[in-house]
N, C-alpha and C positions, 0 to 999 in steps of 0.2 A: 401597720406601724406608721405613723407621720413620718412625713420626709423629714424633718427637721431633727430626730431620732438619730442615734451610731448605729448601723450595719458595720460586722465584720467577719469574717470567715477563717476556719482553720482545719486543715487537715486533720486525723489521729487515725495512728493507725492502730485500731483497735475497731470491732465491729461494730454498727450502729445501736444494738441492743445495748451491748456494756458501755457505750458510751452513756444515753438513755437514762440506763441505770446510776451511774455515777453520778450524773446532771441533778438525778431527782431521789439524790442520798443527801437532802438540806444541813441533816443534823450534820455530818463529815465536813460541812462548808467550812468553819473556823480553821479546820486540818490543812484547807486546799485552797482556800479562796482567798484572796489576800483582801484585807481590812473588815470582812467579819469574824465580828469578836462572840456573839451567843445565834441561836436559831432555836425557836418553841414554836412545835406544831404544837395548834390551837386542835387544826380539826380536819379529817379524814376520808377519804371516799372511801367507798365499800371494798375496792381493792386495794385498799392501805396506802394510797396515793395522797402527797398532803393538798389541802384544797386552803386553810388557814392559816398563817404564817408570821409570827413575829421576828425580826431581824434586830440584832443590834450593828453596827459598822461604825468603824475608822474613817470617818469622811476627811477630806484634805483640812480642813477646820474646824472640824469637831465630832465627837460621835454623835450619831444621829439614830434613831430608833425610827420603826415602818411594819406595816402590816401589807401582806401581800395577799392577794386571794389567787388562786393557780385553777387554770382551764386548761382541759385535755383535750379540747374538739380540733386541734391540728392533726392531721394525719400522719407528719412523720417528728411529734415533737411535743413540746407546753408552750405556753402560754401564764404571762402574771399580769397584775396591775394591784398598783399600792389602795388600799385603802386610806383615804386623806388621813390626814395626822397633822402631829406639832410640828416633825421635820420635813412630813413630804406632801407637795400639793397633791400629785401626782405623780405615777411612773408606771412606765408598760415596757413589757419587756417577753420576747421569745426566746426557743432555742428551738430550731431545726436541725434535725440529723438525716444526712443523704447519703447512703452507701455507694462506695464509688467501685472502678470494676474488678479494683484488685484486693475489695473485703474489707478495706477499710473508711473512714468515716468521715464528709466533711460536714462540720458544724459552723451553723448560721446563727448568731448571736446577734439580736436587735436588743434596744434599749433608747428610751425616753425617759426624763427624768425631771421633774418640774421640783424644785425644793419648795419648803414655805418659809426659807428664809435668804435674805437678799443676796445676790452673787452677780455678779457681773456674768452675762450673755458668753463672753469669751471663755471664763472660768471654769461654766458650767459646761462647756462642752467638752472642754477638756479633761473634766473629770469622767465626762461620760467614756470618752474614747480610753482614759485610762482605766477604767471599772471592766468597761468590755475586753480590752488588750489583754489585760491579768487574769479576769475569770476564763477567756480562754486557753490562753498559756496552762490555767491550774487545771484546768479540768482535761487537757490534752497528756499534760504532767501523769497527773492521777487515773487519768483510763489505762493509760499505756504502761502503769507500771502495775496496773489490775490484770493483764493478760498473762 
């Protein structure tokens, strides 16, 4: 991940599997992730895992539409990057899940995100650090209330 990218971390206490699991339930994102609004898997690996990805989202100034392509070669987690588009140059993005000693789970959340429409440097980064703050908050939300 570029340094220039949001790292952030969060505890759940919930086991790294169901964490996992919830992370990579896309469709439920609208339920749990705040500012996306649709998700269409395009397209699938052989164990049902999405690998193709349409987003729509709530950006702080406008909804913005992205395709994401997802990689599983992390050992304890995924892996995405946008497919260029109308709203996104680019964007890369992980989730790492670490079992800690007492069974429950902390998640590593990176995120980069280059738009292809103008934003001020400041802007943009703060968008990122709020996109990251919330999707972990929802997905801590949402594991913890799966157990």
């Amino acid at each position: 991940m570029p340094m220039e990218g949001t790292v952030q971390s969060i505890e759940v206490s919930a086991p790294p599997q169901l964490v996992y699991e919830v992370a990579l339930d896309l469709e439920a994102y609208p339920d749990w992730a705040t500012g996306v609004k649709t998700v269409d898997i395009l397209e699938e690996d052989e164990y049902g895992r999405p690998l193709k990805v349409d987003f729509v989202a709530e950006a702080m100034i406008k909804e913005i539409s992205y395709r994401l392509q997802y990689d599983y070669e992390l050992e304890s987690g995924f892996s995405w990057s946008a497919i260029p588009g109308t709203d996104i140059r680019a964007m890369e993005g992980s989730y790492e899940f670490k079992e800690l000693a007492d069974g429950s789970t902390e998640v590593l959340y990176a995120l980069r995100v280059d738009p292809a429409f103008t934003i001020p440097g400041f802007l943009r980064k703060q968008a990122e650090k709020q996109i990251v703050s919330s999707a972990l908050r929802g997905l801590k939300k949402r594991s913890e209330s799966s157990t």
